[in-house]
C-alpha positions in Angstrom: -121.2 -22.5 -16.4 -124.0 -20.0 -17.5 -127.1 -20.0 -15.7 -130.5 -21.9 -17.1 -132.8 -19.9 -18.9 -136.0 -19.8 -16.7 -139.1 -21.8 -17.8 -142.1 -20.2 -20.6 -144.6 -18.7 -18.2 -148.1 -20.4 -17.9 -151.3 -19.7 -16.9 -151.7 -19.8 -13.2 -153.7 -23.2 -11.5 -154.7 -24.4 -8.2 -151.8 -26.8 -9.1 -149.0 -23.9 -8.7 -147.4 -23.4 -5.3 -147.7 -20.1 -4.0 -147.3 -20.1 -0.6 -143.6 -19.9 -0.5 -143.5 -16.4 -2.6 -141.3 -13.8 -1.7 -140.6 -11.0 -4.0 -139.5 -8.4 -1.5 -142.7 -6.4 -1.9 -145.5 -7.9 0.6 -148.7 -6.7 -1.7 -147.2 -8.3 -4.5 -146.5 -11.7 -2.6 -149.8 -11.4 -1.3 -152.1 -10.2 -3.9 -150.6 -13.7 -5.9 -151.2 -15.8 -2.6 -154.5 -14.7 -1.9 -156.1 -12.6 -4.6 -154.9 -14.0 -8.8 -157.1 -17.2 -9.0 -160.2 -14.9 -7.8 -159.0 -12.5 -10.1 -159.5 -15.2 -13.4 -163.3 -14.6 -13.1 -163.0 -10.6 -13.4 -160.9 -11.0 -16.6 -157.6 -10.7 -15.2 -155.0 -13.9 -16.2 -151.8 -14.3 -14.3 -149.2 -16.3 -16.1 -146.0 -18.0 -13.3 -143.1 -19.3 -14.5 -143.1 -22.3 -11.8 -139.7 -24.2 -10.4 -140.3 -28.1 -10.3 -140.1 -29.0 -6.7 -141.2 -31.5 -4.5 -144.5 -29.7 -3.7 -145.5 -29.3 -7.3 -144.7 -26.4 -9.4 -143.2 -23.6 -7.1 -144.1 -20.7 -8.6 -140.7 -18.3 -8.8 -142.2 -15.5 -10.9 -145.5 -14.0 -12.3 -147.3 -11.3 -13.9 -150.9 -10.0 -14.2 -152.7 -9.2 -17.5 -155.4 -7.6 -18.1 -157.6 -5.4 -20.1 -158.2 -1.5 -19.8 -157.8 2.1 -21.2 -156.3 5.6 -21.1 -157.5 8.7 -22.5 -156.2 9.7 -25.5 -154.8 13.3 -24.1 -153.0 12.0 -21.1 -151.7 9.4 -23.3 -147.7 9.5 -24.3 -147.6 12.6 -26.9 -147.5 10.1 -29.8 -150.9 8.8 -29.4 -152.4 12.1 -28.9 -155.3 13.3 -31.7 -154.2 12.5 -34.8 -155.4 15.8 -37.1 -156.6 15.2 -40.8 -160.7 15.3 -40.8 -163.6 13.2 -39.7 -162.9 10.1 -42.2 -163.3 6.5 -40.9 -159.3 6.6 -39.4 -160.3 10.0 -37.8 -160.4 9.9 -34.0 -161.8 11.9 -31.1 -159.8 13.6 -28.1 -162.3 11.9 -26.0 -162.4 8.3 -27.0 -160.6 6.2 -24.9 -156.9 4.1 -26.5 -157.0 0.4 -25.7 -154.7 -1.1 -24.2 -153.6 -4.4 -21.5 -152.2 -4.0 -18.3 -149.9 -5.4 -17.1 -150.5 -4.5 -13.5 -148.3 -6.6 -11.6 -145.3 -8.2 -12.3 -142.2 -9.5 -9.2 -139.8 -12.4 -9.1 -139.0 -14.3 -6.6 -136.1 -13.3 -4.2 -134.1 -16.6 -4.8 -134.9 -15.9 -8.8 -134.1 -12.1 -8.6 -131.4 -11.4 -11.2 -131.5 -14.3 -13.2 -133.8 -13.6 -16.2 -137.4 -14.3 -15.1 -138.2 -10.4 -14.7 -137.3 -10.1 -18.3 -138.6 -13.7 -19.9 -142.2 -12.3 -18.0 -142.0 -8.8 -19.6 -141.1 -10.5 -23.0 -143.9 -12.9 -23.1 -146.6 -10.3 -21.5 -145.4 -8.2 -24.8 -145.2 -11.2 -27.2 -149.2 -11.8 -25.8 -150.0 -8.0 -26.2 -148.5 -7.8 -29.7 -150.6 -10.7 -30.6 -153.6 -9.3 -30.2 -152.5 -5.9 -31.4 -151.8 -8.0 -34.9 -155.2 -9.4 -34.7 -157.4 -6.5 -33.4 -155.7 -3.7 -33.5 -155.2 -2.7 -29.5 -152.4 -0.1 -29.5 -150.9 0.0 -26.2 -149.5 -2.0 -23.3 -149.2 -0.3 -20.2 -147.5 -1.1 -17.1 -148.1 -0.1 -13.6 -144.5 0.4 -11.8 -144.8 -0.3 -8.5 -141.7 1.3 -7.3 -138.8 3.8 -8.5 -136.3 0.5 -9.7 -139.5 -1.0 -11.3 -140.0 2.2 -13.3 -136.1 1.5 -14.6 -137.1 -1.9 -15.2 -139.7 -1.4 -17.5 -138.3 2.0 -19.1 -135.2 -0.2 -19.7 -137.4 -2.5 -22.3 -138.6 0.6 -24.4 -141.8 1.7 -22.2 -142.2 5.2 -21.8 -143.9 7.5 -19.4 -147.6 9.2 -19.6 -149.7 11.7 -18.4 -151.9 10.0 -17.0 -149.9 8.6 -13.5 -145.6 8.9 -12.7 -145.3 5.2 -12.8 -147.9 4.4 -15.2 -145.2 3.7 -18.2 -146.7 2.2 -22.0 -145.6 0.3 -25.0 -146.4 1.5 -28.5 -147.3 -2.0 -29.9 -146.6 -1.0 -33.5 -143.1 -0.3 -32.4 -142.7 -3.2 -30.7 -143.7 -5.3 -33.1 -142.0 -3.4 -36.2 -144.9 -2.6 -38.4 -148.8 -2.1 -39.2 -151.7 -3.6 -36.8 -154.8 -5.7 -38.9 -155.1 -4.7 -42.2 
């Protein structure tokens, strides 16, 4: 019998339970108990992928998304200055790359090494390359949180910077196989 593919991710609501989180990692449990609906008002949306239970929706996984930068030269080596002139594709070495964040990401211990890790990573990429078809933001970055998180996310094609050792980014182009707007 294979196991169940865990639930899309949703925004996070009052309506999720939290209290019973445990990912292994006690800032992570309790940055999501105590800190994520705050967070909504300062631009940052967590998304859960929530267990039906007899408390609500327990919430079994999650990740933070948000919206930031990097500069150019401590960027990955492919999104350094592009050379060619001062035309309207031209860029600076001091203009800062776009990019979301996805700053936090854990699982459950009960959910750990069942898919949610990945189905979160896949939709926080399927959200970023949305809006890197629609306005053009380049990057998603990810903020490791440990030495096995690092794996995790180097693992789906993220790659390391210059700007942090377990800062790790997404070229969304690549990701999504071709050109941003046009």
């Amino acid at each position: 019998m294979s196991p169940r593919r865990p639930p899309a991710p949703t925004r996070l609501t009052e309506a999720h339970d939290t209290r019973g989180f445990r990912s292994g990692d006690d800032v992570l449990d309790g940055w999501l108990r105590h800190r994520a609906l705050e967070q909504l008002e300062e631009g940052v949306t967590t998304f859960v992928v929530a267990a039906p239970g007899e408390a609500g929706e327990r919430v079994i996984g999650y990740y933070c998304l948000t919206r930031g930068a990097v500069e150019r030269r401590r960027a990955v080596p492919r999104w350094r200055v592009r050379r060619g002139g001062a035309g309207a594709g031209a860029t600076a070495a001091n203009d800062p790359l776009p990019a979301l964040i996805v700053g936090r990401l854990a699982v459950d211990e009960t959910a750990q090494g069942n898919g949610v890790g990945a189905r979160l990573l896949r939709d926080a990429v399927m959200r970023a390359a949305t809006v890197y078809r629609t306005a053009g933001l380049p990057l998603l970055l990810a903020h490791a949180t440990s030495a096995p998180a690092k794996a995790f996310y180097r693992h789906f094609g993220f790659t390391d910077t210059r700007v942090d050792p377990y800062l790790l980014a997404l070229g969304l182009r690549h990701a999504t196989g071709g050109p941003g707007p046009r």
